[in-house]
C-alpha positions in Angstrom: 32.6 -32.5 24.3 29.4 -31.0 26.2 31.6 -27.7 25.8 31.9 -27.8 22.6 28.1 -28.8 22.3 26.7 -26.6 24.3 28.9 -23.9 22.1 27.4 -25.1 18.9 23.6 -24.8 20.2 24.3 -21.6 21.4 25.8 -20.3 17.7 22.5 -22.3 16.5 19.9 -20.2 18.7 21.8 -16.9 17.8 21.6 -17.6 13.8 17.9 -18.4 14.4 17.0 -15.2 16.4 19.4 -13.4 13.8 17.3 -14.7 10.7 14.0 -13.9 12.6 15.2 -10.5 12.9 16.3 -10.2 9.5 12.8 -11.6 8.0 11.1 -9.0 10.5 12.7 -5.9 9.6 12.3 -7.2 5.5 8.2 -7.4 6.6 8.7 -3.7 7.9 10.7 -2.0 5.1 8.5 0.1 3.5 8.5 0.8 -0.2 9.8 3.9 -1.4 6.8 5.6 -3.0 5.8 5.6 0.8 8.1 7.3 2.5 6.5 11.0 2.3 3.3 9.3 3.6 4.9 7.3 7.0 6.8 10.4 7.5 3.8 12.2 7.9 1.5 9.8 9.6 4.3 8.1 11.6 2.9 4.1 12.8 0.0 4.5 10.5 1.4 2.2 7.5 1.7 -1.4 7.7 3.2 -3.3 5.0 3.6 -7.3 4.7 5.4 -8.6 2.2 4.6 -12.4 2.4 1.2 -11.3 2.3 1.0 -8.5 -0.6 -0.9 -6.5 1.5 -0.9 -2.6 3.0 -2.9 -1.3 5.7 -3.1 2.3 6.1 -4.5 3.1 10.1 -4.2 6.6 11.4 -7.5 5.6 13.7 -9.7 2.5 14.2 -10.0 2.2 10.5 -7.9 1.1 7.7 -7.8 1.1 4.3 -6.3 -2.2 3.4 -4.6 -2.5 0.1 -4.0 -6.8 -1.3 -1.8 -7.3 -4.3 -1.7 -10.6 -6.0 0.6 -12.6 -4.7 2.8 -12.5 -7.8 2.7 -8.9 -8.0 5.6 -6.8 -6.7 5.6 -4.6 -3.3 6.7 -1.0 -5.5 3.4 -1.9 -7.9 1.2 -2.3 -4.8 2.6 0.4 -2.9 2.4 3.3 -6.3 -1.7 2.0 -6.1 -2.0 2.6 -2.6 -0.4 6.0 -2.5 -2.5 7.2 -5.7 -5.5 6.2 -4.0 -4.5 7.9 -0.5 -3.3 10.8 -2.8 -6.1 11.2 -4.8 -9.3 9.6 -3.4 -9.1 8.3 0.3 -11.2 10.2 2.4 -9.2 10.3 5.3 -8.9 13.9 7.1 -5.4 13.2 8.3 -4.3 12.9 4.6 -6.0 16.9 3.5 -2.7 18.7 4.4 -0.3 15.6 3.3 -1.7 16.2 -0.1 -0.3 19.9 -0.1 3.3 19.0 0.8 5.5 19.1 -1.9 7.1 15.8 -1.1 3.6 13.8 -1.7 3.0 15.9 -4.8 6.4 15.1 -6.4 6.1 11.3 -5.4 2.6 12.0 -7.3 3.9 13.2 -10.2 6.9 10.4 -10.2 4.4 7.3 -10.0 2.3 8.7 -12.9 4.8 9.7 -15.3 6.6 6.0 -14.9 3.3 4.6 -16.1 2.2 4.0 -19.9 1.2 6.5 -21.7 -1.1 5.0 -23.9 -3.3 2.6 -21.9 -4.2 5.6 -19.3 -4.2 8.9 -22.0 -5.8 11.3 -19.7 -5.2 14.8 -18.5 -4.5 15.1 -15.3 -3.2 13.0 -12.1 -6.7 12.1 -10.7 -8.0 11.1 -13.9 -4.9 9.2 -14.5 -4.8 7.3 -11.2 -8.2 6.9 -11.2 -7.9 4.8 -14.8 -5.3 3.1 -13.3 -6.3 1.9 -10.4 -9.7 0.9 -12.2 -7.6 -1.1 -14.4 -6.0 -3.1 -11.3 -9.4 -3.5 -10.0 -10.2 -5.4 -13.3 -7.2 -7.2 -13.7 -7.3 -8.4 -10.2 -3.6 -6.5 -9.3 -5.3 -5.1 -6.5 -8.3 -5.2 -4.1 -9.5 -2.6 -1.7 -10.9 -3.1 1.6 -12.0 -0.9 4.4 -11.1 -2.5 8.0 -12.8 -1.4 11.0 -13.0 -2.5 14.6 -16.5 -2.3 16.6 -16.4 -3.4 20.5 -13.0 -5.4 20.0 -13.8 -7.3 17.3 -12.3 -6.8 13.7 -14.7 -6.2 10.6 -13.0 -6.4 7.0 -15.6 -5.3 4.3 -14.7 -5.5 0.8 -14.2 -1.3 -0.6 -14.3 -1.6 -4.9 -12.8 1.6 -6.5 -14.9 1.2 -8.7 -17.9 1.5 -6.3 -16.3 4.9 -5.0 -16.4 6.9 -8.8 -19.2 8.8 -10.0 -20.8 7.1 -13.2 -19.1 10.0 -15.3 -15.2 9.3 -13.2 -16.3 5.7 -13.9 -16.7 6.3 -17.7 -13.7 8.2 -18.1 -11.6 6.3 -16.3 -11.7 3.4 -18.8 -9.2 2.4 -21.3 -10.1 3.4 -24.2 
């Protein structure tokens, strides 16, 4: 009997650490439209799922990306890697840019969108109506995270605060 307990808490503990594993490695898969960008910049991307959210950290900064919490990880993850692509000013990104990898993933995130609502020319004009749209919808937030003597400082970062009055204008919906 004590056996045969003892055998059943021990099953009990290994599903346990099983599931926590599982549930870990879901928080850490990392959607698809950001594969070109972890390969590059290996560490620097951290995604979590329960909490719609995507940090990008090559250094002591981040850009921290927040979907609504209804919203789906691929949505949040194409907006995070058209604003890295297009507008971050990140050094570390300058050369990931060129890669023919990012510029394909580019070009795959912005032809999947509507053509109508965002009618513009070319890709930054493109990504820069829709990530204004998010913005205004409330699909997505942008915040710059530092850290200053230990101590973590997470300031609100608006796209729409980052455009030129003339990107701003243009990058309406019509």
């Amino acid at each position: 009997m004590l056996i045969r307990q003892y055998t059943n808490l021990t099953f009990l503990c290994a599903l346990l650490f099983l599931s926590a594993n599982v549930r870990a490695d879901e928080s850490l898969a990392l959607p698809k439209s950001l594969n070109s960008l972890e390969a590059y910049t290996p560490g620097a991307l951290k995604v979590s799922h329960a909490k719609s959210l995507i940090d990008y950290c090559p250094d002591n900064t981040c850009d921290r990306f927040i979907g609504s919490k209804n919203g789906r990880d691929a949505v949040l993850a194409n907006y995070a890697f058209l604003y890295l692509y297009y507008f971050s000013d990140y050094y570390y990104l300058s050369e990931w840019r060129t890669r023919e990898d990012a510029r394909d993933q580019a070009k795959v995130i912005l032809d999947s969108k509507d053509p109508v609502a965002c009618n513009r020319s070319e890709g930054r004009k493109i990504a820069a109506c829709l990530l204004i749209h998010a913005e205004l919808s409330k699909t997505l937030k942008l915040y710059m995270v530092r850290y200053d003597e230990k101590k973590k400082i997470v300031t609100p970062n608006p796209f729409s605060k980052q455009l030129s009055e003339a990107e701003l204008n243009d990058a309406r919906m019509p």
